[in-house]
N, C-alpha and C positions, 0 to 999 in steps of 0.2 A: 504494500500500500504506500502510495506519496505522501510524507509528510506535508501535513495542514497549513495553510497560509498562517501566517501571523500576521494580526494587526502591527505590529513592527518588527526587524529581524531580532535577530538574539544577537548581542554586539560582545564580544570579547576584545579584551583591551591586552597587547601583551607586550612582550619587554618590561616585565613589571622588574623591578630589581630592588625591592623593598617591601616588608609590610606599610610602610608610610605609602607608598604608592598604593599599592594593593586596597588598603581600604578607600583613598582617595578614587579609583577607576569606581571599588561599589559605590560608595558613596552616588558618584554619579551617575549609575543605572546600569554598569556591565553585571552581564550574567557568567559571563567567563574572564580567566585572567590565564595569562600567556605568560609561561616562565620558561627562560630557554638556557640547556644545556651549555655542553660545550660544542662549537659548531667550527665551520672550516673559517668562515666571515658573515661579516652583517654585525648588527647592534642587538645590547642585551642581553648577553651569558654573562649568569650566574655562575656561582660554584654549587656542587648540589646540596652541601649546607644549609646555603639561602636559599633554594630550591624546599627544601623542607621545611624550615622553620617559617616559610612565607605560606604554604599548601598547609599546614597541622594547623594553622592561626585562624584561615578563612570560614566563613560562618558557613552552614548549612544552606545549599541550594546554590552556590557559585560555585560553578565550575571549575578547578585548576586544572589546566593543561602542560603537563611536560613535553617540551619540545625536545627530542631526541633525535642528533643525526647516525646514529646507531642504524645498519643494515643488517645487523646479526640479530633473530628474534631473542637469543637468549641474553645477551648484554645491555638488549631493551625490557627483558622481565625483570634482571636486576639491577637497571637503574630505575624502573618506577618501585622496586620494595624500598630506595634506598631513600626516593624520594617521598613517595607518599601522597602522590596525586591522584584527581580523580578519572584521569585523563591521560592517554599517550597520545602526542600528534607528532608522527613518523614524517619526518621531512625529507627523507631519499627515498628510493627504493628498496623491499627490502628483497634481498639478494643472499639470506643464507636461514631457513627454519622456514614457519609458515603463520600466518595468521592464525591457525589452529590451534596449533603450538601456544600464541599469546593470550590467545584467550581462555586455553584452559589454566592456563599460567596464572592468568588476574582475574580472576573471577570478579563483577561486577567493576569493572575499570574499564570506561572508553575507548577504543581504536578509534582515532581519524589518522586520516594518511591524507599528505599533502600531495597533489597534482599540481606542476608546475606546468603553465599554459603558455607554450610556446608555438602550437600549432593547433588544426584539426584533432590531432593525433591522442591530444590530452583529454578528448568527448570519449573512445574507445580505449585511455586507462582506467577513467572513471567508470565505465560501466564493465568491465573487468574486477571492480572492486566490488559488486553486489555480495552481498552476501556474505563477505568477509570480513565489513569492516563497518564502525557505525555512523560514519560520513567523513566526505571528504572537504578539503578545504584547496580555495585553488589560489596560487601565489603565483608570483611573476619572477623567480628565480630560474635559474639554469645548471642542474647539475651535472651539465657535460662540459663542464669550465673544468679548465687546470686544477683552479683553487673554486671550487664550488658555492656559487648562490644559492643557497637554500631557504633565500626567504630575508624578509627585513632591508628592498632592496631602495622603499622607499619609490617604486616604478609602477605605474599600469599596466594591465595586458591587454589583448582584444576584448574589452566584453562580450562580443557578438559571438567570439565562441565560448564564451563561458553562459549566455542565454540560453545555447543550443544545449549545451551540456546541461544544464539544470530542467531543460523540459524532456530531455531523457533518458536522466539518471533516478534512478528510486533509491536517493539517498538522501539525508539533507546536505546541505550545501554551502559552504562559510565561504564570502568572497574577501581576499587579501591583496594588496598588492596597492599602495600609492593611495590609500584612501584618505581624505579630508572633508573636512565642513563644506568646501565649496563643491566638492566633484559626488558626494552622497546621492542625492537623488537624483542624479543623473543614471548613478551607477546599481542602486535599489532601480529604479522603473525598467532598464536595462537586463541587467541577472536576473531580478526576483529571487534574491537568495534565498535559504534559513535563516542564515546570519553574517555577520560583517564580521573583521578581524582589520585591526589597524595599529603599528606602531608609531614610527615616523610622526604622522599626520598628528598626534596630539604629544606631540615635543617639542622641549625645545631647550638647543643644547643637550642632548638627549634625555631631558629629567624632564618626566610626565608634567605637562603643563597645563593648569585649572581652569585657565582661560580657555583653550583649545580644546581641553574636556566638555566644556558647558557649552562651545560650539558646536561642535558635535550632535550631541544628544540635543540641541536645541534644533539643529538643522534635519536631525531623525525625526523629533518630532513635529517638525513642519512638513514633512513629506518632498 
C-alpha cells in the first residue's frame, strides 16, 4: 500500500552535532534528526559518542537517524548497538550481507537507504528497494567520486526525476539535497515527498541557525 499524503511532509533536520541543537530542530517542529557518522566528506560527523549521548536524550516520537557510510551489513549492526538510534540511513551501497541480515539484527530499528539521483537510473534502484527497506531518501551526492559525496552537498538534483520516482515507488520518500526556505514549495509541489531532509539550508557557518529554522517551517507552513 502507498503511504498517505500528509497534510505536511515529515521534515528531518540533520547534521545535528549537539543536544543544544537537537532540541533547538524539535523545538521547531522536526520529527527526525540526522546525526552522521564518520563519512568520506561533507559536513556534520560526529564521533559516535555524541552520536549517542544526543539519540539516548531525545524525547519519544522523534526520530534519530544514524547516518552510516558502512557497506558491510555487519559493521552497520554494530555501529547502530553502539549508537542507539532509532534509525539506520545507509548512505552507499550496500555491497557485503543483506538487508535481511539487518533487520533481523535490529529488530524494531528503521532501514532507509539513500538513493543518490544522478540519472533515470536512481527510479529503478529505488524500486529494487521494495521490500527490503522502510524508505528511501534521495540526495544529490555521487558515490562514484575518488573521495565520495554521500550526501551534505548543499546541491539540487533533477526533481523531475525524483517526481517520477515517488509516483512509482511504494515506499515513502525523504527529498535531500540543497533544500531552503526559498526553493521549499517549489520542490514539495514538484516530488510530493513523505518528507524533506535539509542541512546546509538552515546554517550558518555550519551551526544550526534559529532564524533559518523559523524560515523554514514558516515557509512549510505557507505551502
Amino acid at each position: 500500500m502507498l503511504p498517505l499524503p500528509l497534510p505536511f511532509p515529515r521534515v528531518k533536520i540533520c547534521c545535528i552535532a549537539s543536544e543544544e541543537e537537537a532540541w533547538m530542530a524539535i523545538r521547531a517542529g522536526a520529527s527526525a534528526l540526522g546525526l552522521v557518522g564518520p563519512v568520506p566528506s561533507g559536513p556534520g560527523a560526529i564521533t559516535e559518542e555524541q552520536i549517542t549521548a544526543i539519540a539516548t536524550r531525545v524525547p519519544p516520537g522523534v526520530a534519530t537517524f544514524l547516518l552510516t557510510s558502512h557497506q558491510d551489513a555487519g559493521a552497520i549492526i554494530e555501529q547502530q548497538k553502539r549508537c542507539r538510534t532509532s534509525v539506520v540511513q545507509i548512505l552507499d551501497r550496500l555491497v557485503s550481507g543483506t538487508y535481511e541480515e539487518l533487520r533481523a539484527a535490529m529488530p524494531g530499528i528503521g532501514i532507509v537507504q539513500a538513493v543518490h539521483v544522478m540519472g533515470d537510473e536512481a527510479i529503478d534502484e529505488a524500486i529494487g528497494l521494495e521490500g527490503k527497506v522502510d524508505a528511501v531518501l534521495l540526495d544529490s551526492g555521487n558515490p562514484n567520486l575518488p573521495v565520495k559525496e554521500l550526501g551534505g552537498t548543499g546541491r539540487t538534483h533533477d526533481w523531475q526525476i525524483s517526481a517520477r520516482l515517488c509516483e512509482r515507488v511504494r515506499l515513502p520518500v525523504y527529498l535531500a539535497g540543497g533544500l531552503r526556505s526559498d526553493n521549499l514549495a517549489t520542490a514539495i509541489r514538484t516530488v510530493r515527498p513523505f518528507g524533506v531532509d535539509l542541512c546546509n539550508g538552515v546554517r550558518t557557518d555550519g551551526k544550526l541557525d534559529p532564524a533559518k529554522l523559523e524560515g523554514f517551517f514558516a515557509a512549510l507552513r505557507a505551502g
